[in-house]
C-alpha positions as a printed Julia matrix, in Angstrom:
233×3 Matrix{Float64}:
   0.0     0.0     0.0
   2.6     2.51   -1.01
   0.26    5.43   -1.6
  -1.83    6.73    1.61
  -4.14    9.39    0.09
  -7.48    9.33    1.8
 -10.58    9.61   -0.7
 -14.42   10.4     0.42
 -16.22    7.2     1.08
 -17.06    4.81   -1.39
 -20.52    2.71   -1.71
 -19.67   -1.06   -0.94
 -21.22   -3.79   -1.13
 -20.53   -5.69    1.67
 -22.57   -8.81    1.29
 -21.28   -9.0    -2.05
 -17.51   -8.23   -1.75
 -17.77  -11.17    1.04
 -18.93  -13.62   -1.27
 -16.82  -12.31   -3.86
 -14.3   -13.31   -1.15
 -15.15  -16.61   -0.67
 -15.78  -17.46   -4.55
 -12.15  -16.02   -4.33
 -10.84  -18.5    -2.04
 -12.75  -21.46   -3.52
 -11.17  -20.39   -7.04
  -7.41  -20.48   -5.34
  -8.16  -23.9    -3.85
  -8.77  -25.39   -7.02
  -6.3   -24.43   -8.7
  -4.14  -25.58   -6.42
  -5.2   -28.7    -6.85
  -5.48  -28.2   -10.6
  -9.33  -28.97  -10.69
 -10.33  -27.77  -13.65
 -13.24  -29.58  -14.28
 -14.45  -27.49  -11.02
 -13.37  -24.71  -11.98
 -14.82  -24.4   -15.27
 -17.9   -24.68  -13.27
 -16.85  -21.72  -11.56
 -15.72  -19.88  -14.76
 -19.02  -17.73  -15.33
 -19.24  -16.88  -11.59
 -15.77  -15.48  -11.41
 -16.57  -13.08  -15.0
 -19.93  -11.67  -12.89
 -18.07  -10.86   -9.47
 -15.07   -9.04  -12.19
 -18.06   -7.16  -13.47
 -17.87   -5.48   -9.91
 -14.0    -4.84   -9.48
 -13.16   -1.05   -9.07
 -11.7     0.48  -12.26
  -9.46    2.42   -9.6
  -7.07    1.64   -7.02
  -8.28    0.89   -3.29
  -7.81    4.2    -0.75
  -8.11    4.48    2.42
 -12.03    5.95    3.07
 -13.31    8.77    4.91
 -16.0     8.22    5.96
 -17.88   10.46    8.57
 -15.61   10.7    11.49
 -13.82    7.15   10.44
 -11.06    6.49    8.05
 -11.48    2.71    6.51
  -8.57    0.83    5.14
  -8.98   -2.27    3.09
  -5.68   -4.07    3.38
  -3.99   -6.52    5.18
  -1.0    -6.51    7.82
  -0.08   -3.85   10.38
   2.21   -1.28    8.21
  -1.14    0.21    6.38
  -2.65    0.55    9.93
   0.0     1.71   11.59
   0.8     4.82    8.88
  -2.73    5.79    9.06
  -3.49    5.76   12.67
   0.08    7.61   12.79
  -1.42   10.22   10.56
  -4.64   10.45   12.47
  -2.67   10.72   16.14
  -1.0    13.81   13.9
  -4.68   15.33   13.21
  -4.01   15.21    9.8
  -7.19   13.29    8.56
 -10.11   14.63   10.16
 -11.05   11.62   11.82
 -11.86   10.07   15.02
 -10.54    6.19   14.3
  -9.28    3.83   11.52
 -10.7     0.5    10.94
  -9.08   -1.58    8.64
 -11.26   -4.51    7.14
  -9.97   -7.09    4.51
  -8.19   -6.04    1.28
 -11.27   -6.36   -1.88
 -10.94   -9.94   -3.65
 -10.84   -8.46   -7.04
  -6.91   -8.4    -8.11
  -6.67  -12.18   -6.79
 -10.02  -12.78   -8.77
  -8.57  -11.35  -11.89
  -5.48  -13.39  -11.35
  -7.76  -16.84  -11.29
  -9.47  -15.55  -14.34
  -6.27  -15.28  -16.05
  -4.61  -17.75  -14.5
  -7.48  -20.31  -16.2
  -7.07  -18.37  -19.42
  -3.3   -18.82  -19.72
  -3.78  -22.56  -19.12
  -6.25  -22.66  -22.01
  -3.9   -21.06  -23.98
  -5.92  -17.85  -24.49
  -2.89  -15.47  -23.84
  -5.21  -12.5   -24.91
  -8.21  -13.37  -22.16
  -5.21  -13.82  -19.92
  -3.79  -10.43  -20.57
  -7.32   -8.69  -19.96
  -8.0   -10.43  -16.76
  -4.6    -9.44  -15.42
  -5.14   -5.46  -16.31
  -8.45   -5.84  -14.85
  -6.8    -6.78  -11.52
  -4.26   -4.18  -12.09
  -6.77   -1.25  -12.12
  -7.68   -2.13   -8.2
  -4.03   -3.1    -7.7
  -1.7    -1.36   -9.45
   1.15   -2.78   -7.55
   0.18   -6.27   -7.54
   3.43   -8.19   -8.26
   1.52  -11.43   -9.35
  -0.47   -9.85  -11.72
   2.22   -7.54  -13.1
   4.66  -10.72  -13.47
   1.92  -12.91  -15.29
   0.7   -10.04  -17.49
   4.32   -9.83  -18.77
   4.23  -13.73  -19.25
   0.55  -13.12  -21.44
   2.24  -10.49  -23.65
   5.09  -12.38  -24.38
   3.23  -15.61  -25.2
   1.49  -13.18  -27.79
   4.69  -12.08  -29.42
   4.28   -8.58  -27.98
   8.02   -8.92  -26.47
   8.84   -5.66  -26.58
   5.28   -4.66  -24.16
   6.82   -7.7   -21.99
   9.91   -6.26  -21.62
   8.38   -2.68  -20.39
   5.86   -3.75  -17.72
   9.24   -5.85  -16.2
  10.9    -2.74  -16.21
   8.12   -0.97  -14.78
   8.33   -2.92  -12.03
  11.76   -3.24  -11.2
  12.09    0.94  -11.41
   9.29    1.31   -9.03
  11.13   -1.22   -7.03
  14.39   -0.49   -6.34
  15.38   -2.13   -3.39
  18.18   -4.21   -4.06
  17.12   -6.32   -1.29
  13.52   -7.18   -2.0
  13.21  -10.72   -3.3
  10.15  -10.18   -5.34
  12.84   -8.23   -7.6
  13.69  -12.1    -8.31
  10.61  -12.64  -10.05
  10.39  -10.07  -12.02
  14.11  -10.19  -13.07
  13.15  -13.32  -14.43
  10.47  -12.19  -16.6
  12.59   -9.43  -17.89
  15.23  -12.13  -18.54
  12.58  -14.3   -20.56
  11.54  -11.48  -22.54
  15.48  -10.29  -23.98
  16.3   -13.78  -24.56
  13.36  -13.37  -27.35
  14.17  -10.44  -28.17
  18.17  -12.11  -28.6
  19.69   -9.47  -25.83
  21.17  -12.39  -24.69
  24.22  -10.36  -22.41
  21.35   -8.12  -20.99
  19.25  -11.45  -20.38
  22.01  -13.34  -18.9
  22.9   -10.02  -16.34
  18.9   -10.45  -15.41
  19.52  -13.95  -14.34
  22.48  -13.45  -12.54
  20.93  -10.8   -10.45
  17.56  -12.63   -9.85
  19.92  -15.94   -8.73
  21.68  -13.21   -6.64
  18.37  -12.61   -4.8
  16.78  -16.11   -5.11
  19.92  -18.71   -4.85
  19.88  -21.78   -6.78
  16.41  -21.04   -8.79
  16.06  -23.91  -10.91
  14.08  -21.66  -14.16
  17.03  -19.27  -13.43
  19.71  -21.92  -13.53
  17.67  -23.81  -16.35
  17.81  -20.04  -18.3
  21.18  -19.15  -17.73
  22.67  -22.62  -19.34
  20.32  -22.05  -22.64
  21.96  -18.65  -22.67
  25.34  -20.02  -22.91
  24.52  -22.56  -25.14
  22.46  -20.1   -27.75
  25.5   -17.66  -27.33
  27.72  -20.52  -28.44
  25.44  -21.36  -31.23
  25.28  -17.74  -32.28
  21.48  -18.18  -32.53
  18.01  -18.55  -30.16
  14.52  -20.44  -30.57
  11.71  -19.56  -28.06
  12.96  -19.78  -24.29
  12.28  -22.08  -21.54
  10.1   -21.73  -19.16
């Protein structure tokens, strides 16, 4: 939750965002067990609760004399109750109540899309999600993955290093994933020195990756045949 603004309320739906939740949660556990007779079942249910994801990132909401936070984990709380101790918002108390299910909806959406090979579908599902979380690293890595698997190497290769710019840190491990994506994308684009660097630094972060590891040998041996095909995954 990197940006703290507080906006005027917003009308929820809180019976709905619940089971928007929970359809959430069901999609996640079926995928994990790679159910996909189930979840094509649950296919048109998860396109109706997308038809209610917020076009616009989640704020923290005035609303009367409260300030409401939909997030999870202590640093969101803690900023904004440090801001209200401060007087700066106008408000009496913070309640924070779950993040909105509609990025990790979008990302089963797309993640059932990508399976079926329908990179495009993918590719909207993950912007979708994007829109309520711009920051979403899962959905930013896998919408990179949907471009490139639609030849659009080039759009891969900029939401990586999107990322990566807006994440500097050169201790954060989620760098590792997205390194990796940017890695995938120059070895189509035959950048292969500027791939194998990516590689090197994600492994530097991540030790002993095995897709990293797997990458960095097909490097060598496309730089010793002076030539590529299409990447490993």
């Amino acid at each position: 939750m990197r940006n703290m603004s507080v906006v005027e309320c917003q009308t929820h739906d809180l019976s709905k965002e619940a089971a928007d939740r929970k359809l959430m949660l069901q999609a996640f556990k079926y995928m994990e067990a790679r159910d996909f007779k189930k979840l094509t079942k649950l296919k048109p249910k998860l396109q109706t609760a997308l038809t209610r994801a917020p076009d616009k990132p989640s704020q923290p909401e005035k609303c009367g004399d409260e300030i409401i936070i939909y997030a999870e984990g202590l640093v969101p709380l803690l900023m904004m109750s440090a801001m209200l101790k401060d007087g700066q918002l106008g408000a009496s108390k913070v309640t924070q109540r779950e993040p909105l299910p509609y990025a990790m909806l979008a990302y089963a959406a797309g993640w059932m899309a990508f399976e079926d090979g329908d990179f495009a579908t993918a590719e909207a599902s993950y912007s979708k999600g994007l829109l309520n979380e711009p920051d979403n690293l899962a959905l930013t890595a896998e919408l990179s993955t949907a471009l490139a698997k639609q030849g659009r190497t080039e759009e891969a290769l900029a939401v990586a290093d999107a990322y990566l710019s807006a994440h500097d840190d050169p201790e954060d491990t989620n760098r590792a994933l997205m390194l990796r994506r940017r890695g995938y994308a120059l070895i189509d684009l035959n950048r292969l020195d500027e791939a194998e660097a990516a590689y090197k630094e994600a492994l530097a972060l991540v030790p002993d990756h095995q897709i990293a590891l797997n990458q960095l040998a097909y490097i060598r041996e496309q730089k010793a045949a002076g030539s590529h095909d299409t990447p490993p995954q």
